[in-house]
C-alpha positions in Angstrom: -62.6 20.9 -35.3 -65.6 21.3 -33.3 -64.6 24.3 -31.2 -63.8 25.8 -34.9 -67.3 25.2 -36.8 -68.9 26.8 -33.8 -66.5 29.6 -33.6 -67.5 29.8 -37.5 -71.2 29.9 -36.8 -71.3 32.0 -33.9 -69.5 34.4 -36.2 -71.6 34.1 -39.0 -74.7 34.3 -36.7 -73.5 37.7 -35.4 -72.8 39.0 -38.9 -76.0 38.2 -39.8 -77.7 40.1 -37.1 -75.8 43.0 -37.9 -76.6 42.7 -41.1 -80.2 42.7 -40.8 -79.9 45.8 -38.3 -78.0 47.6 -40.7 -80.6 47.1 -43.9 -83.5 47.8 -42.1 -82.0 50.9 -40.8 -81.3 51.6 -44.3 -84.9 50.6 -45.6 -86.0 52.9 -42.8 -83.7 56.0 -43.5 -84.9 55.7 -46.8 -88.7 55.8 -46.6 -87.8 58.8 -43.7 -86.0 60.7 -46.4 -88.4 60.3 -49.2 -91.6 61.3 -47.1 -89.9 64.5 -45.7 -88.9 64.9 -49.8 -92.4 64.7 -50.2 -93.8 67.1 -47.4 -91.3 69.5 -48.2 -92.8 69.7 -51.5 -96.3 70.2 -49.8 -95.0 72.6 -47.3 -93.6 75.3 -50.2 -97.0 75.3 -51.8 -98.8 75.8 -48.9 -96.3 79.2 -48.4 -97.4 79.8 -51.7 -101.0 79.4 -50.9 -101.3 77.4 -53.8 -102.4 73.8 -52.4 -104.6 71.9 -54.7 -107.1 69.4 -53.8 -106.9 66.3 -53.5 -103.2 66.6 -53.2 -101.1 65.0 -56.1 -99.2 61.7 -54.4 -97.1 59.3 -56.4 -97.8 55.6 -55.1 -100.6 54.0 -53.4 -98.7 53.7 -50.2 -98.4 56.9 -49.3 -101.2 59.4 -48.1 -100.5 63.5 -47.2 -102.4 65.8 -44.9 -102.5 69.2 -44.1 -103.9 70.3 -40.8 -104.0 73.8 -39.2 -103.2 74.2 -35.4 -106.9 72.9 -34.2 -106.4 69.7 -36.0 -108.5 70.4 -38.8 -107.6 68.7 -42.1 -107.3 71.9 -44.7 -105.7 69.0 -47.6 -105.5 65.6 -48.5 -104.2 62.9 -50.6 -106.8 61.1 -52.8 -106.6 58.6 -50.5 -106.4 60.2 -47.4 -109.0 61.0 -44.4 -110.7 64.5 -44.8 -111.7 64.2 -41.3 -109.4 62.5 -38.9 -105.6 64.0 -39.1 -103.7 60.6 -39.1 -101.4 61.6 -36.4 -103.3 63.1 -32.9 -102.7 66.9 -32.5 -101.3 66.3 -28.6 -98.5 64.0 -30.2 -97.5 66.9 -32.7 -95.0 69.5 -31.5 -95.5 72.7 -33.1 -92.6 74.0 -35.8 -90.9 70.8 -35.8 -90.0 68.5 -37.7 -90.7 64.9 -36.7 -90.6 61.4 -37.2 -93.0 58.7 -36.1 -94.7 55.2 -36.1 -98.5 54.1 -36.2 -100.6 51.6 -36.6 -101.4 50.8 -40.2 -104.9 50.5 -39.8 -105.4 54.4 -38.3 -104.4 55.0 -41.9 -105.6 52.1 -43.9 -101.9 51.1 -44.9 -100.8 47.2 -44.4 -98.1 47.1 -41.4 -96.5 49.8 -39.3 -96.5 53.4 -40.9 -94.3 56.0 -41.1 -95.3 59.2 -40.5 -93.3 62.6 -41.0 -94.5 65.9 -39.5 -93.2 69.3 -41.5 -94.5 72.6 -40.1 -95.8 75.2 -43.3 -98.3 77.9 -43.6 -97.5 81.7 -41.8 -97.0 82.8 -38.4 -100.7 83.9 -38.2 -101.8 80.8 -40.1 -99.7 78.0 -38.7 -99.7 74.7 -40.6 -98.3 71.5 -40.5 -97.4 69.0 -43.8 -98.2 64.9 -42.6 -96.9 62.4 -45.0 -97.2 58.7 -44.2 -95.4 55.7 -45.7 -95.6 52.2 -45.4 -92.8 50.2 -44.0 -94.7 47.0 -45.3 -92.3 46.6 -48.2 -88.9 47.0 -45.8 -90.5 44.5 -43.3 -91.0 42.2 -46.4 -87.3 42.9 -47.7 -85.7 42.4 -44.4 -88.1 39.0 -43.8 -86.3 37.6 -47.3 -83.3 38.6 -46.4 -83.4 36.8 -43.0 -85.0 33.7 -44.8 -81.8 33.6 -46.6 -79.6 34.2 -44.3 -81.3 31.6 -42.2 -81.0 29.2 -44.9 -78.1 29.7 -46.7 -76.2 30.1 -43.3 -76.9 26.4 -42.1 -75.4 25.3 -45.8 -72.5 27.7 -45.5 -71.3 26.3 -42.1 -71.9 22.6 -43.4 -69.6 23.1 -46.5 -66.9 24.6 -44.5 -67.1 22.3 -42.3 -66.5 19.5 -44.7 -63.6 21.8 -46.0 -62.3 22.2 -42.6 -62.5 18.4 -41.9 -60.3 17.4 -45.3 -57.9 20.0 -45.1 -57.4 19.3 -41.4 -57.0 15.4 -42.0 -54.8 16.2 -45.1 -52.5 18.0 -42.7 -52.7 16.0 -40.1 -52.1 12.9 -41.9 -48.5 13.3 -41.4 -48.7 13.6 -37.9 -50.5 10.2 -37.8 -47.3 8.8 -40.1 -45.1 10.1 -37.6 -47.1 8.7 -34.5 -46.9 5.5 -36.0 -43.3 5.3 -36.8 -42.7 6.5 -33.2 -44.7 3.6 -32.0 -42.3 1.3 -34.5 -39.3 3.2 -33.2 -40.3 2.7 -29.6 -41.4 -1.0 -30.2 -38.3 -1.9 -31.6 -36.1 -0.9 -28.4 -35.3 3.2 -30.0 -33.9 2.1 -33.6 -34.8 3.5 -37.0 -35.7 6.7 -38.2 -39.2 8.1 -38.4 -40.7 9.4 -41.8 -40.1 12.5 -43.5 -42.7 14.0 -45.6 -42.3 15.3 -49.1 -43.7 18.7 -48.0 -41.7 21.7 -47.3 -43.7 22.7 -43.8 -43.7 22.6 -40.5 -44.2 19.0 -40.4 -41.4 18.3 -42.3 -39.0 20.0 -40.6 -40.9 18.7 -37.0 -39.6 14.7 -38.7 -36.5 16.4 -39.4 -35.7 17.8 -36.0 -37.2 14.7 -34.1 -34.6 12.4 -36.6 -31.6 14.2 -35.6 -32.7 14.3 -32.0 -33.0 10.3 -32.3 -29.6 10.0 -33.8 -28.1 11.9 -30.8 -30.0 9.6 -28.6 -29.0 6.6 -30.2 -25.3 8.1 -30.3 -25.8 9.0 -26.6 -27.1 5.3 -26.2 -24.5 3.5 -28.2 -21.7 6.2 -26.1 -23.4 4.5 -23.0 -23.5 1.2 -23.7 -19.8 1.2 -24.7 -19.3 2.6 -21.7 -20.7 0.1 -19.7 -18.8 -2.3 -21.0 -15.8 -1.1 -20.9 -16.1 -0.3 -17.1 -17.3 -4.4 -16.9 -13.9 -5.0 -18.4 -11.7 -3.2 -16.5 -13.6 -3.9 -13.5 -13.1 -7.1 -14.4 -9.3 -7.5 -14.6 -8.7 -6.4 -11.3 -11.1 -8.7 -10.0 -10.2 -11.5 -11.6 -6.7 -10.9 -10.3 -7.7 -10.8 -6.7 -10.1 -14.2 -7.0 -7.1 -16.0 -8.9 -4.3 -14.8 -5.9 -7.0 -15.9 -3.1 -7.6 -18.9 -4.6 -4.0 -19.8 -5.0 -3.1 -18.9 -1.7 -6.1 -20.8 -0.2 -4.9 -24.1 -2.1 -1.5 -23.9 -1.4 -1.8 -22.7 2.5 1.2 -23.3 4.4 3.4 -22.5 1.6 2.0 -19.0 1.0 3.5 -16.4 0.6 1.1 -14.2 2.4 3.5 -10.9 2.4 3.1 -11.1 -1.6 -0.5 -12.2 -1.6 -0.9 -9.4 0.6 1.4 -6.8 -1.3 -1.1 -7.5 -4.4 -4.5 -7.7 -3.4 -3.2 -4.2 -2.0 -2.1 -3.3 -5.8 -5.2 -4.9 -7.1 -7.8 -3.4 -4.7 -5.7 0.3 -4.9 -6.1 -0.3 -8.8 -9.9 -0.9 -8.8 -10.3 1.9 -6.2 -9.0 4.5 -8.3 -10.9 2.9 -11.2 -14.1 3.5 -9.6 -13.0 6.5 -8.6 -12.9 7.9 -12.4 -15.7 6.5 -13.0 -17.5 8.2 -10.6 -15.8 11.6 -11.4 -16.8 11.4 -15.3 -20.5 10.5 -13.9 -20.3 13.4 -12.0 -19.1 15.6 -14.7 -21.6 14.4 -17.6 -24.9 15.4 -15.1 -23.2 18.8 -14.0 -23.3 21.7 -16.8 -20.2 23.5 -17.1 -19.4 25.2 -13.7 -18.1 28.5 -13.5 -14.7 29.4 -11.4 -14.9 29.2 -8.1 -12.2 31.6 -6.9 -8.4 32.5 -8.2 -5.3 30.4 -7.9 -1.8 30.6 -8.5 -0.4 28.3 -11.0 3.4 28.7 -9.6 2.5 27.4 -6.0 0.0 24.7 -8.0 2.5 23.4 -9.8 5.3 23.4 -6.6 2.5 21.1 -5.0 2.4 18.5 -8.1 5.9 18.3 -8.6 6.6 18.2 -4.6 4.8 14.5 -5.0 7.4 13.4 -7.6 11.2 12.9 -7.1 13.3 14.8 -9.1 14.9 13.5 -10.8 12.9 13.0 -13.5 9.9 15.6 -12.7 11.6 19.3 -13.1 10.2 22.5 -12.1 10.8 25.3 -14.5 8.8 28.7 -11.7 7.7 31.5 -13.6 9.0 34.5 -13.0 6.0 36.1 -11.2 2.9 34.9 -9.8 0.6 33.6 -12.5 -3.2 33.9 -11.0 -6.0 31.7 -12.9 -9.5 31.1 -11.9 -11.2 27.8 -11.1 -11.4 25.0 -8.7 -7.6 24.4 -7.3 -9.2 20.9 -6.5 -9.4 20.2 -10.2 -6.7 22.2 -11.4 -4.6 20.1 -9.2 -6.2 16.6 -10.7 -5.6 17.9 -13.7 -2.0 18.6 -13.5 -1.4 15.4 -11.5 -3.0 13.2 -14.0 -0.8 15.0 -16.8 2.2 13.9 -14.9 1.3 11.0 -14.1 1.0 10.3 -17.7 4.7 11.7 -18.9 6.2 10.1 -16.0 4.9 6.3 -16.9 6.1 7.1 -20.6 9.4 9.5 -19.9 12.9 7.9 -20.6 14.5 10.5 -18.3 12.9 13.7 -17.5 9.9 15.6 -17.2 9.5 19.0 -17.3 6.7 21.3 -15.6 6.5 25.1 -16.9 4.1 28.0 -17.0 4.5 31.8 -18.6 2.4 34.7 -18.1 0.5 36.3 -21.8 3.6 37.0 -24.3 5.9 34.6 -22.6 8.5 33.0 -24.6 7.1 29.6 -24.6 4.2 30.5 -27.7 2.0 31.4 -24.6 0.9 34.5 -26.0 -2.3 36.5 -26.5 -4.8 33.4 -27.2 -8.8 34.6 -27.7 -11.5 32.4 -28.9 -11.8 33.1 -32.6 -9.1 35.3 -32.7 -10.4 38.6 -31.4 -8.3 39.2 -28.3 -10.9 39.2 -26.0 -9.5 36.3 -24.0 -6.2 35.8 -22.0 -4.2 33.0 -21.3 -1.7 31.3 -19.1 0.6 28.5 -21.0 0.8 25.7 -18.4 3.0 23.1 -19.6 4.0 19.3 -18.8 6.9 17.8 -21.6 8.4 14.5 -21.3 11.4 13.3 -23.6 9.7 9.9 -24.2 8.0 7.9 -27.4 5.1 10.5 -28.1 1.7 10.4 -29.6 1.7 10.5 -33.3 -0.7 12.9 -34.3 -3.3 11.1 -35.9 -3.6 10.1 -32.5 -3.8 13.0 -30.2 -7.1 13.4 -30.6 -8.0 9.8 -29.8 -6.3 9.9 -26.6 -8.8 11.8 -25.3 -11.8 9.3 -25.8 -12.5 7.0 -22.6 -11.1 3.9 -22.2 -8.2 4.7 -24.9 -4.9 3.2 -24.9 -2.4 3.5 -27.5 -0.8 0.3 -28.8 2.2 1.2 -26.5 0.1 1.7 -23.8 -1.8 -1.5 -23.1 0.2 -3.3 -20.5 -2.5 -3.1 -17.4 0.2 -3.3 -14.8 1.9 0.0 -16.2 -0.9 1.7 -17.6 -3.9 3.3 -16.8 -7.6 2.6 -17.4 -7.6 5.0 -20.4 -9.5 7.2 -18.1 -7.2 10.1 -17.1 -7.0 12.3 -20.1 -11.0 12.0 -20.7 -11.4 13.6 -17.3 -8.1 16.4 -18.1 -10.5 17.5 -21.1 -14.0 17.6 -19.1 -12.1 19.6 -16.0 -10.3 21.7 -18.5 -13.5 22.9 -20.4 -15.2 23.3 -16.9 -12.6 25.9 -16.0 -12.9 28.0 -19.3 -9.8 26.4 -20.8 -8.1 24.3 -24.0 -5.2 21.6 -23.6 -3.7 20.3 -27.1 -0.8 18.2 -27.6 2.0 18.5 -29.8 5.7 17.5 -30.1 8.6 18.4 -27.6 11.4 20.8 -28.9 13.9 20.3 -28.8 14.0 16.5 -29.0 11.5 13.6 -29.3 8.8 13.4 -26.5 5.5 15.4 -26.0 4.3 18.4 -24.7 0.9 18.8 -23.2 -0.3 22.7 -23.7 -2.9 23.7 -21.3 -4.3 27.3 -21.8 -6.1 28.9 -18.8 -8.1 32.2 -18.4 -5.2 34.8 -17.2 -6.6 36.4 -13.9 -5.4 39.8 -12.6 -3.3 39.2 -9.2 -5.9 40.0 -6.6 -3.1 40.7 -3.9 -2.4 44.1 -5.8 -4.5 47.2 -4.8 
């Protein structure tokens, strides 16, 4: 506000100076034009030999000379010296015309004087035409003007001030609404929304903005939260199992079966490491942004590697054809496929099935593209078991952390709920999709999981 009223002033103060410079220029031009009107008159009847005497003058602030080229006065107003020319002959230069400024009181005029020199007369009798003006009533106009300038200026700056002052509070009311509801929000521990205004401005759509970002907070909060929890729980189970098998085997002693104790705790602490483990992982994968690929891969020899850890029967390899080359981290790629079949193994009554095709294979991989233009190529990975399934209101849940299906909740057979959170992130980190839909033929499920198609790079 303050660096405002002066910017105002100072703005106002310099349009006022150029104001005042530019009307008593003006003023001045204008008593310069009428005295040369005037000695022009003088000058053509002197040519004409025709000069009267005293010379005819309109106003009493004007007087009009005539002196020839010793300095003699040959004409004069009725006012005018007969004697003394009102401008010295040194300061005159012969033939032209001139403009200058005297005292007043050389002339007998009140305030500066402006004098115009005009030459007349012939080449054997040279003469020259003075006229002299007052400025008197230009200083006085240009004094009131700067008296009101100087007065209403001071009043001008006041009001706009006040103007400035309630339209800035007015709009910065709302600001003050919001800063208060931010101190609610923050006193009660992030909850609540913060006031919108009825306007249709920038502030509006500032409490609009900061709103939603609170609601993804508070979901990012809540998401966190549940989180923790349910890490405490399942942290929890495989704890309370070791304490409860140590404590059993510490009260019965002698008749311990420490080859079982030991066989557990193994199970329990193997459990709780890979638990951790996820966790970890998912950590790592909500601070890093999306990671390009790191270099290409084969899916055929990935998917050798996966099912080599199985025993087949019941994990199948169906190798493409050729060499199928996609980019990313074979790290990943490799945790991916291995928690996919570690997945349709636990639920599989009999076999599992691992596949891939190149773009246009049989098996629906096709020509995939983001939106449907094309641009993109994909690989069709697949991994099909011929057990229960997932209906599909459900397939979308399965992905959330910490989710287990009703026929998945038994803690010795099944997972954390962890495994298929961190398929998604490591999919979308590698540029790809994964779906789920039902196995054909036959019940069961079949995990779809569409990577970028990379040219081989062993070809020249």
């Amino acid at each position: 506000m303050v660096v405002g009223v002066l910017g105002v002033s100072l703005g106002l103060a310099v349009g006022g100076l150029v104001v005042l410079g530019v009307l008593g220029w003006a003023l001045q031009r204008a008593v310069d034009t009428e005295a040369f009107r005037t000695a022009d008159a003088v000058a053509l009847l002197a040519a004409e030999d025709a000069l009267p005497d005293p010379l005819p003058v309109a106003g009493g602030q004007v007087r009009v000379q005539v002196i020839d080229a010793q300095g003699r006065v040959r004409a004069a107003s009725i006012d005018a010296d007969r004697l003394v020319p009102m401008v010295p002959p040194d300061r005159l230069d012969a033939g032209a015309r001139q403009r200058l400024t005297v005292s007043g009181e050389r002339i007998e005029l009140a305030g500066p004087v402006r004098v115009v020199a005009v030459p007349a007369g012939t080449a054997g009798d040279p003469l020259t035409v003075l006229v002299a003006r007052s400025l008197a009533d230009a200083r006085h106009s240009t004094h009131v003007v700067r008296t009101i300038l100087l007065v209403s200026f001071p009043l001008l700056v006041a009001v706009l001030a006040a103007v400035a002052w309630r339209v800035v509070g007015a709009t910065l009311r709302p600001v003050e609404t919001l800063r208060r509801g931010a101190e609610e929000i923050t006193g009660r521990d992030g909850g609540g929304r913060l006031p919108v205004p009825a306007s249709q401005d920038e502030i509006h759509r500032l409490a609009v903005t900061l709103n939603g970002m609170l609601r993804r907070l508070e979901s990012a909060r809540d998401r966190q939260r549940a989180f923790v929890a349910d890490a405490a729980h399942e942290l929890r189970s495989p704890l309370a199992n070791i304490r409860t098998e140590l404590e059993v085997a510490r009260r019965l002693a002698d008749r311990t079966d420490w080859t079982a104790v030991t066989a557990n705790l193994l199970a329990d602490t193997e459990r709780l490491s890979r638990l951790v483990d996820d966790l970890l992982l998912l950590t790592r994968l909500d601070e890093r942004p999306p990671a390009r690929a790191t270099g290409p891969v084969e899916l055929g020899a990935l998917l050798a590697a996966v099912a080599g850890r199985y025993p087949s029967p019941p994990v199948r390899l169906d190798p493409p054809a050729a060499p199928l080359w996609t980019e990313g981290d074979p790290d990943e790629l490799r945790r991916v496929l291995a928690n996919l079949v570690d997945n349709a193994v636990r639920h599989a009554r009999g076999e599992v099935v691992l596949a891939a095709g190149p773009p246009g294979a049989p098996q629906d991989a096709g020509r995939e593209s983001a939106g449907g233009t094309g641009a993109a190529v994909y690989h069709l990975v697949t991994v099909t078991d011929d057990g229960p399934g997932i209906p599909a209101a459900d397939r979308e849940r399965v992905f959330g952390r910490f989710t287990r299906l009703d026929d998945a909740r038994a803690r010795d057979d099944g997972g954390a709920g962890l495994g298929l959170a961190i398929v998604r992130e490591l999919v979308r980190r590698a540029g790809g999709r994964i779906e789920l839909t039902d196995a054909h033929p036959g019940p069961g499920l079949r995990v779809r999981l569409l990577l970028p198609a990379l040219a081989d790079p062993e070809r020249p």
